[in-house]
C-alpha positions in Angstrom: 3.4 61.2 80.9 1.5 61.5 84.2 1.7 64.0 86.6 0.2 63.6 89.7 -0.8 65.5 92.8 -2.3 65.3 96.2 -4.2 68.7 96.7 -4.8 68.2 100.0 -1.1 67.9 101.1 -0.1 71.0 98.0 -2.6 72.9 99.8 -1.4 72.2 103.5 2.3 73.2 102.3 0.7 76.2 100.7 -0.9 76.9 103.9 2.9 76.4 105.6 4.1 78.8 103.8 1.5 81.5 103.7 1.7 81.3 107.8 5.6 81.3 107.2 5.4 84.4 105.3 3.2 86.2 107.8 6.2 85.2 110.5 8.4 86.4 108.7 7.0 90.2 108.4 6.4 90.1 112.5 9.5 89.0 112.8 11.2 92.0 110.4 9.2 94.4 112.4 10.8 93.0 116.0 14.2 92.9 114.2 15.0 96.6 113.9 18.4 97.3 114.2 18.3 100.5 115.6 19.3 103.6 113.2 22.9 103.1 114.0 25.6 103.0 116.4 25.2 106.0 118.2 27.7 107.1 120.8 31.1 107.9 119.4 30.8 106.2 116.2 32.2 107.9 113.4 29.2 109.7 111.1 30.2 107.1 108.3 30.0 104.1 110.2 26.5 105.8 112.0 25.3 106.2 108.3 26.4 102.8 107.1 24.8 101.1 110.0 21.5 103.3 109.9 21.3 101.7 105.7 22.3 98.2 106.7 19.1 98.5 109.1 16.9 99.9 106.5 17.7 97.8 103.9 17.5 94.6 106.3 14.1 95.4 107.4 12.8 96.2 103.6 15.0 93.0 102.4 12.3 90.5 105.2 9.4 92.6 103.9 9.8 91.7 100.2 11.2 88.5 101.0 8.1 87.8 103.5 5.3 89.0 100.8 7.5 86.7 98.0 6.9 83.5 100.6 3.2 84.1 101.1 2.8 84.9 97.0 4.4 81.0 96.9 2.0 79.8 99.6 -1.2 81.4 97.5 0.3 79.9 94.5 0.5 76.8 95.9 -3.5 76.7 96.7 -3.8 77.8 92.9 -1.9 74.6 92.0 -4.0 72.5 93.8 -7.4 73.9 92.8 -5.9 73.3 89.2 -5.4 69.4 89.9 -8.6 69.3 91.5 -10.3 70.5 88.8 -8.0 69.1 86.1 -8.8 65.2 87.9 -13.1 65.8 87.3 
C-alpha cells in the first residue's frame, strides 16, 4: 500500500487552521453575551441567560485551542512524511 503526501500543502492547511483557531478565540472574546437580560426579566431567565453566556464563551475557547491543536498536528504530519520520504 502507498500512502502519499504533499507536505507542503498538509503544512499550508495546518497553517489554515492554526490562524483559524486564533480567529476563533478573538472572536469568542468580541462575542460576549452580556451576563443576562437585565431589566424586568425574571431572576431565572437572568440566571439562565448569564450561563448560556458563560458556557458559550468557554464552549469557542476549548473549541478554538482544539482547532489550533489540529493545525499543529497537521505540521507534525508533514514533518513525518518529510522525513519518512529521505
Amino acid at each position: 500500500m502507498l500512502i502519499a503526501n504533499d507536505p507542503a500543502q498538509t503544512r499550508s492547511a495546518g497553517s489554515a487552521l492554526t490562524t483559524a483557531g486564533s480567529e476563533l478565540l478573538c472572536a469568542a472574546g468580541a462575542a460576549q453575551l452580556g451576563s443576562g437580560a437585565g431589566g424586568d426579566a425574571t431572576p431565572r431567565t437572568d440566571a439562565a441567560l448569564g450561563m448560556l453566556s458563560s458556557d458559550w464563551g468557554s464552549g469557542l475557547r476549548t473549541l478554538s485551542a482544539q482547532i489550533e491543536s489540529l493545525g499543529r498536528y497537521a505540521d507534525l504530519v508533514a514533518t513525518a512524511f518529510e522525513r519518512a520520504g529521505d
